[in-house]
N, C-alpha and C positions, 0 to 999 in steps of 0.2 A: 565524505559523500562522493560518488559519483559526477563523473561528469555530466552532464545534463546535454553537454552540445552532441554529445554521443547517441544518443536515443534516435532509432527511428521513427519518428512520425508516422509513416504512410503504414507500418504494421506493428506499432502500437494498438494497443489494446485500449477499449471502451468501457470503464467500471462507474456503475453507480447505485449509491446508497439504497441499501433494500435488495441488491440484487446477491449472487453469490460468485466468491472469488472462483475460477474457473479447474477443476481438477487436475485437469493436465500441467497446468501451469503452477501449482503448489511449490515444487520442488525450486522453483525460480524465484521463491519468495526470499529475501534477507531482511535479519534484522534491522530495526530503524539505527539509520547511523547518528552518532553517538553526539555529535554537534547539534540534531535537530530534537534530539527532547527537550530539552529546558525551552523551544519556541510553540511546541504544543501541546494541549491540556492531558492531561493521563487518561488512557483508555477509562471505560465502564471495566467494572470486577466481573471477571473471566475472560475479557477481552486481550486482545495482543495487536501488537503496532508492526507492522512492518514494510517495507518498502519494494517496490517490484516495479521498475520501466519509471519512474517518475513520478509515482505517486507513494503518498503515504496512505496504506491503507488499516484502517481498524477492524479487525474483523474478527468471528468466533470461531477460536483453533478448532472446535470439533464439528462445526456446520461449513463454515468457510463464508459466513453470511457479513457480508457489508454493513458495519453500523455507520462508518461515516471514511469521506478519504477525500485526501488534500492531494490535487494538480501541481507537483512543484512547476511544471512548465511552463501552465497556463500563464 
């Protein structure tokens, strides 16, 4: 995983549940690193996990729609 003390704060990004992962930004998305799945529950079926600035976000790879995402920072 990333280092976390690395992340910028001040232009970090604001995602939340309900809303959609942002288009431009797609291409910056990585998969969930490999230490943090067995700490959280398995996406919904068609759903994908992946990680982008600090968060872990769940989302629908064909809408880009946020079902749920975890703040490592907070």
């Amino acid at each position: 995983m990333r280092n976390l003390g690395y992340i910028n704060m001040a232009r970090r990004p604001v995602f939340s549940i309900g809303g959609y992962f942002p288009y431009g930004d797609i291409g910056y998305m990585t998969p969930l690193p490999v230490a943090l799945y067995g700490q959280v529950p398995p996406p919904p079926p068609g759903y994908q996990m992946g990680y982008y600035d600090g968060y872990v976000v769940v989302y629908d790879p064909l809408t880009y729609f946020i079902a749920n995402l975890i703040d490592l920072v907070q």
